[in-house]
C-alpha positions as CSV (number, residue, x, y, z in Angstrom):
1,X,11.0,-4.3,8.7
2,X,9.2,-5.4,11.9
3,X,7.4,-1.5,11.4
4,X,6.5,-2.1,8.5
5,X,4.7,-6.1,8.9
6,X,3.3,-4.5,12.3
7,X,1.8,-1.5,10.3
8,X,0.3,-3.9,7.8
9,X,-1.0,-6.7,10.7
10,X,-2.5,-3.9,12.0
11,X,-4.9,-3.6,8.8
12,X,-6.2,-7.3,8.8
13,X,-8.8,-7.3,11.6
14,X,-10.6,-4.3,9.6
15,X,-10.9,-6.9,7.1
16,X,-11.0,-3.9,4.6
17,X,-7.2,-3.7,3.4
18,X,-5.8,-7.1,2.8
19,X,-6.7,-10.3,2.3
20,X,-4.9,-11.9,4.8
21,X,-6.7,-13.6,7.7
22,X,-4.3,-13.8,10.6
23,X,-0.8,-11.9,11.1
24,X,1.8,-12.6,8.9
25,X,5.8,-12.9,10.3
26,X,8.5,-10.3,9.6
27,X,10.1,-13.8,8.4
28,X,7.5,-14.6,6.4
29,X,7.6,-11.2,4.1
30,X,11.5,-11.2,4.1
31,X,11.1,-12.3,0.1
32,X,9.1,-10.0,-0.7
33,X,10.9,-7.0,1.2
34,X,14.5,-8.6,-0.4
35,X,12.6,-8.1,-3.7
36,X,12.5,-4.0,-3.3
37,X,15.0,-1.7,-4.6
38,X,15.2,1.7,-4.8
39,X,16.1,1.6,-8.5
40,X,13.0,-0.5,-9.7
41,X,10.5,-1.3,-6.8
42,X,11.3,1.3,-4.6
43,X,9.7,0.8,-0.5
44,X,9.4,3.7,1.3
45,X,9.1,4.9,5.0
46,X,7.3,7.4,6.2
47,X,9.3,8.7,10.1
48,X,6.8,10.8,12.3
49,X,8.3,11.8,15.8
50,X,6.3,10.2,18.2
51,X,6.5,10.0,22.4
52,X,7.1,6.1,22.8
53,X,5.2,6.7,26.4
54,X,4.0,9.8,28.4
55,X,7.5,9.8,30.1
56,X,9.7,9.7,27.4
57,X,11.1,12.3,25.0
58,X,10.6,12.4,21.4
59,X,11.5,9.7,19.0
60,X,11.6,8.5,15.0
61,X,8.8,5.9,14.6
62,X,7.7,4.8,10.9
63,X,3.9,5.7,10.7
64,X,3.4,4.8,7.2
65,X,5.0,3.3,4.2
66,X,4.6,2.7,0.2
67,X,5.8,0.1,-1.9
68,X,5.8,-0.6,-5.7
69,X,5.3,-4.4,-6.7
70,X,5.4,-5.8,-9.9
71,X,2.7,-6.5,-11.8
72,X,2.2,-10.2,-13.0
73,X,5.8,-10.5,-12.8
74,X,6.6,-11.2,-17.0
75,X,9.2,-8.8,-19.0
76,X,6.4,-7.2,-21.0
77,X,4.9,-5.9,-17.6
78,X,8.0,-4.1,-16.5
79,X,6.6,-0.5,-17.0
80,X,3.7,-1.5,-14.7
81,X,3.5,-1.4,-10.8
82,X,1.0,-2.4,-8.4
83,X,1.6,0.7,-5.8
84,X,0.4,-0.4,-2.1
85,X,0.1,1.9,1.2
86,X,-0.4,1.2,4.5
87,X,-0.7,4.1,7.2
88,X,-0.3,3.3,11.0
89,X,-3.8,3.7,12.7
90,X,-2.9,6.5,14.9
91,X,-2.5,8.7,11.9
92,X,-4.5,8.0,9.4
93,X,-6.8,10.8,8.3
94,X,-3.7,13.2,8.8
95,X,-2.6,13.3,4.9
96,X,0.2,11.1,5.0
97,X,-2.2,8.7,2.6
98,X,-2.1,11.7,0.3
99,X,1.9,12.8,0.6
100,X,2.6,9.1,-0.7
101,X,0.2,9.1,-3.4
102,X,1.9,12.5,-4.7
103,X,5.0,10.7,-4.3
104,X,4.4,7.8,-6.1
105,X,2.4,9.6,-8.9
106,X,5.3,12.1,-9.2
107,X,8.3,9.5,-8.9
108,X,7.3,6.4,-11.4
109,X,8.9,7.5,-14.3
110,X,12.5,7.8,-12.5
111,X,12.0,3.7,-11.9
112,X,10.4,3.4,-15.5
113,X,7.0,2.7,-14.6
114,X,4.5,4.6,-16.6
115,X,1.0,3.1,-15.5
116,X,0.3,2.5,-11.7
117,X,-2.4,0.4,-10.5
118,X,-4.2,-0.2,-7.0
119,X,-6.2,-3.6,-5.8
120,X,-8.4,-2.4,-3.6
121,X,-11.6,-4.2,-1.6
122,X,-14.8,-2.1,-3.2
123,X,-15.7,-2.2,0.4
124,X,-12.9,0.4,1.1
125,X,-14.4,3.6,0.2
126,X,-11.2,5.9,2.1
127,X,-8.6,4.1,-0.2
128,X,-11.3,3.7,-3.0
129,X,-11.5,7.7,-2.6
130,X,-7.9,8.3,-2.6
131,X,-7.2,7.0,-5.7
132,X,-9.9,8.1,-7.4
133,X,-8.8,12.0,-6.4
134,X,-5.6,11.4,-7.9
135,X,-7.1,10.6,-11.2
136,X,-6.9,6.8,-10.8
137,X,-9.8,4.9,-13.1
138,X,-11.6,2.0,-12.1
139,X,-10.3,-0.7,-14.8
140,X,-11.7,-3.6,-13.6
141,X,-14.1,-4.8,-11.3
142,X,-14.0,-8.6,-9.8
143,X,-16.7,-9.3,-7.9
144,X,-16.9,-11.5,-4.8
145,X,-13.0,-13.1,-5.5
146,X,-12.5,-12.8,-2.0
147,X,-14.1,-14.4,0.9
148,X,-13.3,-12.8,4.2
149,X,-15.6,-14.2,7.6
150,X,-17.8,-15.5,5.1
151,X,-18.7,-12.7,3.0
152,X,-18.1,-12.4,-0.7
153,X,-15.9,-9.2,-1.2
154,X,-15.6,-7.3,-4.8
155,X,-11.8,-6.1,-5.6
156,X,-11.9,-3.1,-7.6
157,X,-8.5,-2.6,-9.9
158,X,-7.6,1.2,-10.4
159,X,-5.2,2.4,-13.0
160,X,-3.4,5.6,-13.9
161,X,-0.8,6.5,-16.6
162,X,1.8,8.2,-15.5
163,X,4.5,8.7,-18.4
């Protein structure tokens, strides 16, 4: 879990990603990682073998993960998922954006989702793109809902039907 908050706290100085401000706590997330399963909300990891230092041999460190989150959290929503993915910065622009996407896409109807959504800042054109290649729509457009360092930020909702 502590890969996984770092990964994401790593995203929030861009001020492109998330609308947090400051770091959040592997504590503070423990809720919402509790709330994952692989049967409904399924979180995955994404291992790359990494040198933790020039001296040291080879080991597993997560790069990258996805997770499915419910969607307004009501019964009738159940078939819907917000999907999120965060990639560690020294690997992003390497495809492992694009292996999770094919994963999602390709896994929601085993977890009985059959439309996927993405919130995503309209001021982030590489996840903006993303989507959009894999067929994603842009459903909704909020603009300035967010206010990061004092500028207005649109958030752009992408959906996709997927069973």
């Amino acid at each position: 879990m502590a890969a996984i908050v770092g990964i994401y706290n790593s995203t929030i100085a861009s001020r492109e990603v998330t609308a947090d401000t400051e770091p959040v706590s592997v504590a503070s997330r423990q809720a919402w990682f509790d709330h994952h399963n692989p049967t409904l909300r399924p979180l995955w990891v994404v291992e790359q073998e990494l040198p933790q230092d020039a001296n040291e041999a080879l080991s597993p460190r997560i790069v990258g993960w996805l997770s499915y989150s419910d969607f307004y959290g009501r019964p009738a929503y159940a078939g819907t998922a917000e999907i999120s993915i965060y990639i560690h910065e020294s690997v992003r622009g390497q495809g492992i954006g694009r292996y999770l996407m094919e994963q999602a896409v390709a896994y929601a109807p085993n977890v009985a989702v059959h439309t996927l959504l993405g919130f995503i800042f309209g001021h982030n054109a590489p996840s903006l793109k993303l989507f959009e290649v894999f067929g994603f729509e842009r459903w909704a457009n909020m603009p300035r809902v967010a206010t990061l360092d004092g500028i207005e930020r649109d958030l752009v909702i992408l959906g996709k039907r997927v069973g």
